[in-house]
C-alpha positions as CSV (number, residue, x, y, z in Angstrom):
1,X,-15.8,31.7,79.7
2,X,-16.3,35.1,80.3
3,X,-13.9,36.9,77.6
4,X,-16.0,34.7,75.5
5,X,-19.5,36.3,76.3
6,X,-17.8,39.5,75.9
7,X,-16.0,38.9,72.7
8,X,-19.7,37.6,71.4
9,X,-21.1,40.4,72.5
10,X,-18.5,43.0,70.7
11,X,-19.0,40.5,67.6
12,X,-22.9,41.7,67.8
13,X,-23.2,45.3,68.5
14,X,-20.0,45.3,65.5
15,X,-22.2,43.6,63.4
16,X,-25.2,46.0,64.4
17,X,-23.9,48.9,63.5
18,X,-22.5,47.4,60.2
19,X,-25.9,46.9,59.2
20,X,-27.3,50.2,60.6
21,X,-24.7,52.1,59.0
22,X,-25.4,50.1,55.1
23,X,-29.3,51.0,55.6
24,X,-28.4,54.8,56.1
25,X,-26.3,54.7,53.4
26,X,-28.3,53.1,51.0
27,X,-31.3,55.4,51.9
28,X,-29.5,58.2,50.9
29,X,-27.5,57.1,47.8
30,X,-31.5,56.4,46.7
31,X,-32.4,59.9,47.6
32,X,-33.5,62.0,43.9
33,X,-30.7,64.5,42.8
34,X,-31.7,67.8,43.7
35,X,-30.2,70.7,42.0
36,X,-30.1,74.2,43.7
37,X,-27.8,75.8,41.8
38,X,-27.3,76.3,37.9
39,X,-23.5,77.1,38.1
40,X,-21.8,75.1,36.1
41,X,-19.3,73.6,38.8
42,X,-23.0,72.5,40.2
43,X,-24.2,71.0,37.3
44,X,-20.8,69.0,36.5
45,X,-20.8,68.2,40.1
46,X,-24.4,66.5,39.9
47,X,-23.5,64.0,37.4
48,X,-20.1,63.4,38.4
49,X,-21.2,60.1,40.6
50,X,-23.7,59.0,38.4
51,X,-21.6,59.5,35.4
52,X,-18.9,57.6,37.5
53,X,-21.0,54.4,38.5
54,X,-22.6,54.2,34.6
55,X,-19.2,54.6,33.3
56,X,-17.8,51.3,35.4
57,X,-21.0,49.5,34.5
58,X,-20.4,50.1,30.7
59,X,-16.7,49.2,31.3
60,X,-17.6,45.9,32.8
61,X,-19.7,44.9,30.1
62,X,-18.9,42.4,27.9
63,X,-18.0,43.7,24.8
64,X,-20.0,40.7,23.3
65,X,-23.3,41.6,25.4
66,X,-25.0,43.4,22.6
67,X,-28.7,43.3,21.3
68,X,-30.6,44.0,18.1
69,X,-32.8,47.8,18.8
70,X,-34.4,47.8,15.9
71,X,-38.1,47.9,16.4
72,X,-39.2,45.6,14.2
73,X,-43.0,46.3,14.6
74,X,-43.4,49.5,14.2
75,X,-40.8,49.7,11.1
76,X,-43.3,47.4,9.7
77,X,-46.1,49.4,10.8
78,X,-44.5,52.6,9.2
79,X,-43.4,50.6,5.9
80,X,-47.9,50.4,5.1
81,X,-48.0,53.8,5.9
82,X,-49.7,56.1,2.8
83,X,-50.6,59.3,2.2
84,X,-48.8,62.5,1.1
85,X,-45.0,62.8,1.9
86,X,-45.2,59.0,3.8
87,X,-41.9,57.6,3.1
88,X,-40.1,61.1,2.9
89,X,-41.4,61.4,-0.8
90,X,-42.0,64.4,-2.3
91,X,-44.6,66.4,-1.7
92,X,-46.6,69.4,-4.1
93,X,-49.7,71.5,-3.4
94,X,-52.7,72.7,-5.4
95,X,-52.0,75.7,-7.1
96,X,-55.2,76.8,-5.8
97,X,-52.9,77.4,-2.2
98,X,-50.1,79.3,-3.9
99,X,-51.1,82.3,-1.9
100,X,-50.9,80.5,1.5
101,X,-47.8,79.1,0.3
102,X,-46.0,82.1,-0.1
103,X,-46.9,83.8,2.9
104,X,-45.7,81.0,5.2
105,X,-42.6,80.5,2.8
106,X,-41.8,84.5,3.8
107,X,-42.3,83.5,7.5
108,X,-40.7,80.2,7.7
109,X,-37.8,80.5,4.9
110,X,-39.4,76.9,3.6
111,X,-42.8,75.4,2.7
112,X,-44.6,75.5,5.4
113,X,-48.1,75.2,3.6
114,X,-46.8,71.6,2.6
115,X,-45.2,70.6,5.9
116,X,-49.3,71.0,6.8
117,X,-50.4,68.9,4.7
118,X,-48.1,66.2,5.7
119,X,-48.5,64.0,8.4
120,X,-46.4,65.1,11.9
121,X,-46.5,61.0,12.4
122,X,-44.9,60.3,8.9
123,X,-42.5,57.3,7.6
124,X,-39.5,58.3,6.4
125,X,-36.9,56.1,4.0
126,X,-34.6,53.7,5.6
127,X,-31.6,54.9,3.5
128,X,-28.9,53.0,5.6
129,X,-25.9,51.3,4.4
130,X,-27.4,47.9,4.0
131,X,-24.5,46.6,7.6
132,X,-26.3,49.1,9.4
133,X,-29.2,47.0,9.1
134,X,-27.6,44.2,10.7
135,X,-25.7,45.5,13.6
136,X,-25.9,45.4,17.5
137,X,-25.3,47.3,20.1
138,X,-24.2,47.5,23.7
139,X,-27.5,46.0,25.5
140,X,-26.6,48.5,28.7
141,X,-26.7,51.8,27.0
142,X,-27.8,55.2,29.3
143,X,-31.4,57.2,28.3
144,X,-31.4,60.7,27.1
145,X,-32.6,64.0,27.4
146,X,-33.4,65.3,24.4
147,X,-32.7,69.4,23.5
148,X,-34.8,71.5,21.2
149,X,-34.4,75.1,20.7
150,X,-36.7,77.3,19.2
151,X,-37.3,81.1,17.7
152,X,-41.5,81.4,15.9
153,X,-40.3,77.7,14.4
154,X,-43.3,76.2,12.1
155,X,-45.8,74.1,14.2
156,X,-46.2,71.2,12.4
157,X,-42.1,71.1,11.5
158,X,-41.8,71.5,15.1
159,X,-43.7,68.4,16.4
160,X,-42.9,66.0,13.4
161,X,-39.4,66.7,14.8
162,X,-40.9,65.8,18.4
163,X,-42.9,62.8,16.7
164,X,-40.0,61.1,14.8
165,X,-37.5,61.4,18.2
166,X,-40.6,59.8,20.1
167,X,-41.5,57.0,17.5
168,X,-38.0,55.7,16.2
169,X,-36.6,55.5,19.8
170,X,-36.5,52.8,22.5
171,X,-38.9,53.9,25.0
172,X,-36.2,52.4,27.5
173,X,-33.9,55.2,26.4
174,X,-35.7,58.4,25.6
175,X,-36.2,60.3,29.1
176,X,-37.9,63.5,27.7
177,X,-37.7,66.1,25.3
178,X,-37.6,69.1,26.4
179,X,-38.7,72.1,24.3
180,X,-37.0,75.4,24.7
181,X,-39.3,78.5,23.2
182,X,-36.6,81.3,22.7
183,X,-39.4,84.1,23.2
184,X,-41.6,83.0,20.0
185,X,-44.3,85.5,19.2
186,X,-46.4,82.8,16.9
187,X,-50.0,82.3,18.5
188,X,-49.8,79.1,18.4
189,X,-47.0,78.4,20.0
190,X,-48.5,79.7,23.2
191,X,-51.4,77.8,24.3
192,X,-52.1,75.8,21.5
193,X,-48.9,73.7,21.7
194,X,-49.1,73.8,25.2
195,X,-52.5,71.5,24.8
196,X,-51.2,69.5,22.1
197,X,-48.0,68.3,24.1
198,X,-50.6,67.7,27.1
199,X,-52.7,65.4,25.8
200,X,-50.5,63.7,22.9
201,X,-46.9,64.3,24.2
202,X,-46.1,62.8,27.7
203,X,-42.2,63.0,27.7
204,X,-42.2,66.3,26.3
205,X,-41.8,69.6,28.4
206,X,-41.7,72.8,27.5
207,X,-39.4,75.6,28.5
208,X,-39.8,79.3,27.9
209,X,-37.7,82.1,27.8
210,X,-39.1,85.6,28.8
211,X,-36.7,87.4,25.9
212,X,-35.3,86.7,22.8
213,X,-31.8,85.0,24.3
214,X,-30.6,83.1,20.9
215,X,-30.1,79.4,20.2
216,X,-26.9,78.7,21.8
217,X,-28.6,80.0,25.2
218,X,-31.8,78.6,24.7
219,X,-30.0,75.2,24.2
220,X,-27.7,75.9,27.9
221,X,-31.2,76.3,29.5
222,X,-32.7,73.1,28.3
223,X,-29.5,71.1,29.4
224,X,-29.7,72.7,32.9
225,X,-33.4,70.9,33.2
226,X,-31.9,67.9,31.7
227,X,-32.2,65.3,33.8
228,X,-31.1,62.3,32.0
229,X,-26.8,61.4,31.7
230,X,-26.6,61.6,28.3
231,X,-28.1,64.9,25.8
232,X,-28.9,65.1,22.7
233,X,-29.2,68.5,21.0
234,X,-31.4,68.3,17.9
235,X,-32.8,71.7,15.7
236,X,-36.7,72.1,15.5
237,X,-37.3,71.1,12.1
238,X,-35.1,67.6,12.0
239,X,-36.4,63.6,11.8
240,X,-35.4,61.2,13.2
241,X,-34.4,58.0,11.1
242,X,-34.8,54.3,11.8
243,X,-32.6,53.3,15.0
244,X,-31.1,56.4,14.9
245,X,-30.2,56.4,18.8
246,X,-27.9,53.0,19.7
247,X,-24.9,54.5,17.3
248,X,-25.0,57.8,19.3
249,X,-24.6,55.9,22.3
250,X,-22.7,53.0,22.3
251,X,-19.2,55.7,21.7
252,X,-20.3,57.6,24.8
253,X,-20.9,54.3,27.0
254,X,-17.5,53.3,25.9
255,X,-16.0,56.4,27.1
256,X,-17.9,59.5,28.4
257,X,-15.5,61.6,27.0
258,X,-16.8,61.6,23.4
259,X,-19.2,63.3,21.5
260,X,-20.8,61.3,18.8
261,X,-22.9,63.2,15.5
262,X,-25.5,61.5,13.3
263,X,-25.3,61.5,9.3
264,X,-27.4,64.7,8.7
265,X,-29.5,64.2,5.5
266,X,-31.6,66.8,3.4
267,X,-35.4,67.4,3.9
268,X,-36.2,69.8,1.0
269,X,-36.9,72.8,1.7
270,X,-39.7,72.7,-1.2
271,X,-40.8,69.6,-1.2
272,X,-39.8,67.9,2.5
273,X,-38.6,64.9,0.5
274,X,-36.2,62.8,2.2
275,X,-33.2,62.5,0.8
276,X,-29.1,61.4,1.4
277,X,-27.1,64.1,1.4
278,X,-23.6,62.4,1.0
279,X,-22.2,58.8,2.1
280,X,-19.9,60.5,4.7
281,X,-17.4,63.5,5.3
282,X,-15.4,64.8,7.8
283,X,-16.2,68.7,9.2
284,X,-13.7,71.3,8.6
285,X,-13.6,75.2,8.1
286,X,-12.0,77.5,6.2
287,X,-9.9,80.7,7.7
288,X,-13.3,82.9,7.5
289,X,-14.3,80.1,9.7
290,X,-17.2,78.8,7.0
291,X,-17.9,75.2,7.5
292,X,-15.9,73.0,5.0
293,X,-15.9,69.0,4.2
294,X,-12.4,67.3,4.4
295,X,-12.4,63.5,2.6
296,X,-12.8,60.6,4.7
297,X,-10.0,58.6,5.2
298,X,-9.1,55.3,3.7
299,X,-9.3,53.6,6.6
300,X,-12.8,55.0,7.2
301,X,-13.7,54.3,3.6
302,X,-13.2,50.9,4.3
303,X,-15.4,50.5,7.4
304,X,-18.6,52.3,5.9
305,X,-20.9,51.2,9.0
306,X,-18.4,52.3,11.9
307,X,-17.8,55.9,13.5
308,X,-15.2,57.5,12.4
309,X,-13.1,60.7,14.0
310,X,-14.3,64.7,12.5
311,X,-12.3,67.4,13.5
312,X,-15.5,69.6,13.5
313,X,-19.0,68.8,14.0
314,X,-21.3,69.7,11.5
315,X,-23.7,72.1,13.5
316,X,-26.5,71.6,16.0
317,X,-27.3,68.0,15.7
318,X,-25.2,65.8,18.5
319,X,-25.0,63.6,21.2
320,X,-22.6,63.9,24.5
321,X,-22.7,62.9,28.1
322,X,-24.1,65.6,30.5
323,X,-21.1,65.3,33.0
324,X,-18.6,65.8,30.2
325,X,-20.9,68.6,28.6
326,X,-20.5,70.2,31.6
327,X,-17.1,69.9,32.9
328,X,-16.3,71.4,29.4
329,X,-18.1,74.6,30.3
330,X,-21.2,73.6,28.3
331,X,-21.0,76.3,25.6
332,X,-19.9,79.9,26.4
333,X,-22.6,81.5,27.3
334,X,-21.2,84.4,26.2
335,X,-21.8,83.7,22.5
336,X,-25.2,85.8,21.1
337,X,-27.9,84.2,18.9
338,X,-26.0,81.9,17.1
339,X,-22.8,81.1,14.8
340,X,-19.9,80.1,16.0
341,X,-21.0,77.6,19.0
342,X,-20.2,74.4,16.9
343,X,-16.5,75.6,16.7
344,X,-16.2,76.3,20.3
345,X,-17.1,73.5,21.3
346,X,-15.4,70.9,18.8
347,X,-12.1,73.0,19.7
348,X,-13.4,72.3,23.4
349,X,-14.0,68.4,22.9
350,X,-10.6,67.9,21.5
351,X,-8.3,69.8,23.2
352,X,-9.4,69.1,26.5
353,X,-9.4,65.7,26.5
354,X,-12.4,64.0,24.5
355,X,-13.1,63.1,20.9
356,X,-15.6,63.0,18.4
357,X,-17.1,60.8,15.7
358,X,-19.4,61.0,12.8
359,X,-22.0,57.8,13.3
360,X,-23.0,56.6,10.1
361,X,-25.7,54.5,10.7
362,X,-27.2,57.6,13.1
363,X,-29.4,59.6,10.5
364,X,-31.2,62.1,11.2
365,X,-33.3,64.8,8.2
366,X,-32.9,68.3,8.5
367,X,-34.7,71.1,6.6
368,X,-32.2,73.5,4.6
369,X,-34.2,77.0,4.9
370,X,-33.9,78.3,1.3
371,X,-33.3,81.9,3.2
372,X,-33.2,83.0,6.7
373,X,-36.3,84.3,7.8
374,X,-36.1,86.3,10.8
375,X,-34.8,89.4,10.9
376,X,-31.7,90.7,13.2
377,X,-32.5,91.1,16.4
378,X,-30.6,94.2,16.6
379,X,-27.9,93.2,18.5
380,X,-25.1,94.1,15.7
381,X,-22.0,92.4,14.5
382,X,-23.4,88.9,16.8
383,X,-21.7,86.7,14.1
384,X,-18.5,88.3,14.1
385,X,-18.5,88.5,17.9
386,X,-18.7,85.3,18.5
387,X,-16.2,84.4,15.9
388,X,-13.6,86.5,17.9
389,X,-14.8,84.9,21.0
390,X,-13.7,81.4,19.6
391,X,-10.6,82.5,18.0
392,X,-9.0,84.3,21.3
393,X,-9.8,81.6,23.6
394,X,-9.3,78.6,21.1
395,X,-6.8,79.3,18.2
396,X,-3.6,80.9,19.4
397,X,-1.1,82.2,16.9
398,X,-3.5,80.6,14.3
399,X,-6.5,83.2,15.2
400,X,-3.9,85.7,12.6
401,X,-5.4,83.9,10.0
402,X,-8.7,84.7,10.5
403,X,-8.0,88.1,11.1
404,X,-6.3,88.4,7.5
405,X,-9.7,87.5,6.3
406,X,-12.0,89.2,8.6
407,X,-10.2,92.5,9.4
408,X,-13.0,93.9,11.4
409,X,-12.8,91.2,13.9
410,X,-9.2,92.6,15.1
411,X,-11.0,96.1,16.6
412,X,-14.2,94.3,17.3
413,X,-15.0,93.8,21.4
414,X,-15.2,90.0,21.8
415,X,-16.5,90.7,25.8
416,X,-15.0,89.6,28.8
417,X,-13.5,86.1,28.3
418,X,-11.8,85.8,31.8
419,X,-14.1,82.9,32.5
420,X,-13.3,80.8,28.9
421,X,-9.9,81.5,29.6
422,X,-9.4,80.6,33.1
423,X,-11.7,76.9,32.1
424,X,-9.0,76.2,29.4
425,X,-6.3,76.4,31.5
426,X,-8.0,74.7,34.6
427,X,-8.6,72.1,31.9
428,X,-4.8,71.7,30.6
429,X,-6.2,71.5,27.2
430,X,-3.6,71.3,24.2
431,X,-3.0,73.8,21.9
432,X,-4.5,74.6,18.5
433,X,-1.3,73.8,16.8
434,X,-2.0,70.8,18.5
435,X,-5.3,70.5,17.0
436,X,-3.9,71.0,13.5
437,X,-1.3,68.8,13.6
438,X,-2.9,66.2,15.1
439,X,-6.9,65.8,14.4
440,X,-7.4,68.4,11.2
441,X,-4.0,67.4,10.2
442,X,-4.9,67.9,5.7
443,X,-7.4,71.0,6.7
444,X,-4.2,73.4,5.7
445,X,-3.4,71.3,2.0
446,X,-7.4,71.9,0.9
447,X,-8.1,75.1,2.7
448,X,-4.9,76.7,3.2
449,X,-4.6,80.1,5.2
450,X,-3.5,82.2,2.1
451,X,-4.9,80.8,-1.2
452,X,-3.2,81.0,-4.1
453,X,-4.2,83.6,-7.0
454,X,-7.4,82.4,-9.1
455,X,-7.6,81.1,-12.7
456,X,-9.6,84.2,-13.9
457,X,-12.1,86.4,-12.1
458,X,-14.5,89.2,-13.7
459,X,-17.4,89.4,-15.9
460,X,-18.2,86.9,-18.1
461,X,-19.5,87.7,-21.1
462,X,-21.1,85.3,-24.3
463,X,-19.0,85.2,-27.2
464,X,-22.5,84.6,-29.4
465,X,-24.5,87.0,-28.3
466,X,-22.2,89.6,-26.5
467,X,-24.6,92.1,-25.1
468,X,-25.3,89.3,-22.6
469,X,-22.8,88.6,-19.0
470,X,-23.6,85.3,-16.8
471,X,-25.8,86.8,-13.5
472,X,-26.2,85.1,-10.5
473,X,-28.5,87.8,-9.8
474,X,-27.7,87.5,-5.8
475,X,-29.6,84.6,-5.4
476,X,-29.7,81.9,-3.0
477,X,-28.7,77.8,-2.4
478,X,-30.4,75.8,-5.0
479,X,-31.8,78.9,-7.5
480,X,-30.9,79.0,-11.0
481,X,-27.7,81.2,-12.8
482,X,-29.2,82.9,-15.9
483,X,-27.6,85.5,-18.5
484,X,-28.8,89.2,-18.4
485,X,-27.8,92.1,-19.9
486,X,-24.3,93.2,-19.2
487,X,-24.0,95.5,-16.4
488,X,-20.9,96.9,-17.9
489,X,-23.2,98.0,-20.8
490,X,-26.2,99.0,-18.9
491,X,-26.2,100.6,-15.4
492,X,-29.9,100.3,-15.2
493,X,-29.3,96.7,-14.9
494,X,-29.3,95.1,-11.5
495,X,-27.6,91.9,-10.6
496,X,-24.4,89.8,-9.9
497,X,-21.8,89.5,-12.8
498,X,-18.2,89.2,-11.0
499,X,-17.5,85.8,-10.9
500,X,-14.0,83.8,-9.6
501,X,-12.4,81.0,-11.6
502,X,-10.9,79.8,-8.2
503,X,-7.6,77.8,-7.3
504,X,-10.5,75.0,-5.8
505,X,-11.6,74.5,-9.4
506,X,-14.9,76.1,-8.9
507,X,-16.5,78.8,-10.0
508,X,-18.7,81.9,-7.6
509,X,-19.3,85.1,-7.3
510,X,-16.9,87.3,-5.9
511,X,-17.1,87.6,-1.9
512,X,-19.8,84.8,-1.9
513,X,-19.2,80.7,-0.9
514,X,-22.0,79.5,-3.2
515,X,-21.0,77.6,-6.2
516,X,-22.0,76.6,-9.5
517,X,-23.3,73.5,-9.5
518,X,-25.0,71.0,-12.2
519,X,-26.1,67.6,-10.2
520,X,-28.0,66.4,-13.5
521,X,-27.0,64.2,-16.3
522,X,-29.9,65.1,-18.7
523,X,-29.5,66.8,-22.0
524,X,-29.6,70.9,-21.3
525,X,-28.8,70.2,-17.5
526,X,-29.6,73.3,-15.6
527,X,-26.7,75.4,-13.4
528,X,-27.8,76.1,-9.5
529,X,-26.2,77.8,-6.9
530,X,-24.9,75.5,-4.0
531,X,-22.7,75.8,-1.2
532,X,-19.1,75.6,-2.2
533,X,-17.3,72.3,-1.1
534,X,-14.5,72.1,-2.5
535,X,-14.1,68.4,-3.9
536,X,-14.7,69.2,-6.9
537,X,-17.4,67.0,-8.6
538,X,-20.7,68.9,-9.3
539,X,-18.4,71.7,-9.0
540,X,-15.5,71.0,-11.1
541,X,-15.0,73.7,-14.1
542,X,-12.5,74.5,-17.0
543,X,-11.7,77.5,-19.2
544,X,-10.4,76.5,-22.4
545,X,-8.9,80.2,-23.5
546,X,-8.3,79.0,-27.1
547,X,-11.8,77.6,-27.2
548,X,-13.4,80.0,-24.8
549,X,-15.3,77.0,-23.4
550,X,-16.0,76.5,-19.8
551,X,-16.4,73.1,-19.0
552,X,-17.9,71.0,-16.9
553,X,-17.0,68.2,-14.8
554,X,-14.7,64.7,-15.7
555,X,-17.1,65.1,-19.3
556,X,-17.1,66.8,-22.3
557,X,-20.3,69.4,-21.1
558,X,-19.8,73.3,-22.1
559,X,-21.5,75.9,-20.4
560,X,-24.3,77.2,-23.2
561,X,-27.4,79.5,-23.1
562,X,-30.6,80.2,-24.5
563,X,-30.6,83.9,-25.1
564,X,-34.1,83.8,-25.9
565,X,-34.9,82.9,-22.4
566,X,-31.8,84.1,-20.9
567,X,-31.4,80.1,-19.4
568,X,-27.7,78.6,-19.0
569,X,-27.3,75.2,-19.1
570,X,-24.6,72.6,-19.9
571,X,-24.6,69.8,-22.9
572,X,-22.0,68.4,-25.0
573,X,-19.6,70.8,-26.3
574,X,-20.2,71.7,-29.7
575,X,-17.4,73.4,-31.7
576,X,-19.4,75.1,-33.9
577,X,-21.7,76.8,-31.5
578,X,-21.1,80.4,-30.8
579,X,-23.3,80.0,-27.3
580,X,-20.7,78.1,-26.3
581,X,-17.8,80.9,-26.6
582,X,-17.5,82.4,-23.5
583,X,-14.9,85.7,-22.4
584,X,-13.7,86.0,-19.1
585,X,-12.6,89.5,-18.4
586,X,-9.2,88.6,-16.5
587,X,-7.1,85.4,-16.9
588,X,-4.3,84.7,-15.0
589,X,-2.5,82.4,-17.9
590,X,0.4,81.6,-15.8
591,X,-1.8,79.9,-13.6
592,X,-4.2,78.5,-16.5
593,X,-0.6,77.0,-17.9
594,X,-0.1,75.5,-14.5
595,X,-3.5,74.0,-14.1
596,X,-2.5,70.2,-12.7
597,X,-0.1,71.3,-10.6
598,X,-2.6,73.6,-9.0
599,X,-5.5,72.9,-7.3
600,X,-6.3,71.3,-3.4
601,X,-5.4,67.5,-2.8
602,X,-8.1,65.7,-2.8
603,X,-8.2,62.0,-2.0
């Protein structure tokens, strides 16, 4: 009788303490996280347990446990919307504001004056693939923290961006936005935004930095405030498109390991229409480490709504989980201003471990400045610093190839990269060759380290009216090629007449990656400069020697002129049209003679 009394009474105090020690332990794993330290082994360390917990919940879910986000209501609310620009159509000012126009044009590098006069609230077009429209998504998906870096950006360009994250997202899943003010010197960026996010704005925050420290560092300081598990890095002049956020997420619930980009369509710089800027690509770079496009793959072609795997991301416009952000390093902070940071880390992402997708029914606008407007901040070669930063830590044997390119960059002081060095091997990450062989395995066939001779390069000069050479006068993305007086025959004459028949197909100055490009079917379609791609299309031109005809694209379009106005054009080739005739001062005939066999593979 007695053993019993005592057993019961070991059972209770046992069963005491039990329950003592769950309600201690419970109290603290409620307790907020609080962060004293910004090292990154302290931030990776903060969402570690989280991350952990999330991760297992995702994992348990049933793959079947999805739900329709789309807002119904307020996608019909936005489809009544009216007004100038509503629907991302185009938009044009009075002439009567032509002055204004072009002094914030000199400021902003787009049209700022017509940003103003559009609403910050506005619709924009639902330009989906029509599946998109009728998927769903994993119901248990984690909120995000939102990351917007800024340098004297526009103030209306800078809360539509704010506007479009807040109104096309699931108030379930948007945490904040926080705003990151890279030392702006605009007034009213100060205390007028201040007021405006106050009263309007309660997710947003608003960080400032006390110098000028670049985007890449002005984007490592908003992630260190970041308090939600998953970020989401956006630029300051970008919209956000219907249901843009469950395709980020859903990849990154599924495994944390994975960053996930949106489509990134064109707001015109002129105009801030709305518009598509291709159906899908997959990033890439050439050895000068300009971003390139590589051809989606057939298997991606044939599952238009699903993410699909990119070698390199397409800039500043992604989503990834904090912890892995972090145990990656975040970016190096010891890349200046900008360039450079989205090869870093896509190197990062897939040779430590991750992976990345393109999400294309995640879209998300972005203005195109038409030129950069700020000035350099005086801190020299930045650009090419950061280039050799990437390449030394990230390429191996394959940086050589840059180098061939860039020779500057092999006497050029990249900094101390101990720390980059040292994460990459505390990482195991694989090796570049490792990278190209495996994820950006057809970058080499379309942009291969040493390019083969081009098809003609020089001045080209109108057979018909021979005092005139095709100038691209220097100008930028979207501005029109003309004719002027040949340089050759004028020194007085200022310009750009050296042009490269390349091995791509394409035509562009010498030293310069725009293109010529004609996107229009009409009549006497104009020729623009845009950035070179290197699929051809748009791009795709001929030189007929015996004809002296360059021609356009798949059709039978010469390049012409008007020397009255000194416009170039292209129409229907015309045999007996001396406007047509057109010299190019070098031609490499063995490669003219070889012209199918030459040429990148495009599928």
């Amino acid at each position: 009788m007695r053993r019993n009394v005592i057993s019961l009474v070991k059972f209770l105090l046992l069963a005491a303490f039990t329950v003592f020690l769950t309600v201690v332990v419970f109290h603290y794993a409620r307790l907020p996280n609080r962060r004293s330290s910004t090292s990154l082994d302290t931030l990776a360390a903060a969402v570690v347990d989280d991350s952990n917990r999330g991760n297992d919940e995702h994992l348990r879910q049933d793959l079947d446990d999805k739900i329709d986000w789309h807002d119904y209501k307020k996608i019909q609310e936005e489809e009544k919307r009216t007004g100038i620009g509503e629907h991302g159509r185009p938009a044009f000012l009075s002439p009567s504001l032509d002055v204004l126009k072009e002094k914030l044009y000199q400021v902003n590098g787009f049209n700022a004056a017509v940003s103003d006069e559009i609403s910050m609230n506005r619709s924009v077009p639902d330009i989906r693939h029509p599946d998109c429209k009728k998927k769903k998504y994993l119901k248990n998906l984690d909120p995000i923290s939102v990351i917007v870096s800024f340098h004297n950006e526009h103030f209306s360009t800078l809360l539509r961006t704010c506007w479009s994250v807040v109104n096309r997202s699931p108030p379930s899943l948007l945490e904040e936005i926080i705003l990151v003010d890279d030392a702006s010197t605009k007034v009213e960026l100060k205390k007028k935004l201040d007021d405006y996010v106050a009263q309007h704005l309660p997710k947003v925050s608003i960080v400032r930095l006390s110098k000028r420290s670049g985007l890449i560092r002005g984007r490592l300081a908003g992630a260190k405030k970041a308090r939600a598990k998953v970020l989401v890095f956006l630029d300051s002049h970008s919209e956000a498109n219907v249901n843009w956020l469950p395709p980020l997420l859903e990849p990154i619930a599924q495994d944390y390991k994975t960053c996930v980009c949106p489509f990134i369509d064109v707001i015109a710089y002129e105009t801030f229409e709305y518009i598509a800027q291709d159906e899908g690509s997959r990033g890439a770079f050439d050895w000068e480490l300009y971003y390139k496009r590589l051809p989606l793959l057939p298997e991606d072609l044939k599952r238009p709504t699903e993410p699909f795997k990119s070698p390199i991301m397409a800039g500043g416009l992604f989503a990834i989980s904090a912890k892995f952000f972090w145990e990656l390093g975040g970016y190096d902070p010891g890349l200046d201003i900008w360039g450079g940071e989205q090869y870093e880390l896509s190197f990062k992402i897939w040779q430590c471990g991750g992976q990345m997708y393109d999400a294309p029914c995640s879209r998300v606008g972005h203005v195109y400045r038409k030129f950069p407007p700020f000035p350099n901040p005086g801190r020299g070669d930045f650009l090419g610093k950061n280039f050799k930063r990437v390449a030394e830590v990230w390429m191996d044997e394959y940086a050589e190839y840059l180098y061939k390119r860039r020779p500057h960059l092999r006497t050029l002081d990249p900094g101390d990269l101990s720390e980059q060095k040292a994460l990459r091997k505390k990482l195991h990450c694989k090796s570049f060759n490792w990278f190209m062989k495996n994820i950006a395995f057809d970058l080499m066939e379309v942009y291969p380290p040493i390019e083969p001779d081009d098809f003609a390069y020089g001045e080209i000069r109108n057979m018909g009216v021979p005092e005139l050479c095709l100038d691209s006068k220097k100008r930028k993305r979207d501005e029109l090629v003309v004719v002027d007086t040949c340089m050759k025959d004028d020194q007085k004459v200022s310009g750009e007449q050296e042009f490269r028949l390349t091995w791509h197909k394409d035509i562009r100055p010498k030293d310069r990656t725009e293109c010529l490009d004609v996107s229009k079917g009409e009549e006497k379609a104009p020729v623009n400069l845009y950035p070179c791609h290197g699929k051809q299309g748009n791009q795709l031109w001929r030189y007929d020697v015996e004809k002296q005809w360059l021609q356009h694209g798949y059709s039978s379009r010469c390049l012409d002129t008007d020397p009255s106005s000194k416009r170039v054009f292209v129409t229907i080739c015309d045999k007996s049209s001396p406007t047509q005739k057109w010299r190019i001062e070098q031609v490499n005939m063995k490669a003219i003679n070889n012209w199918e066999s030459i040429g990148p593979k495009l599928k």
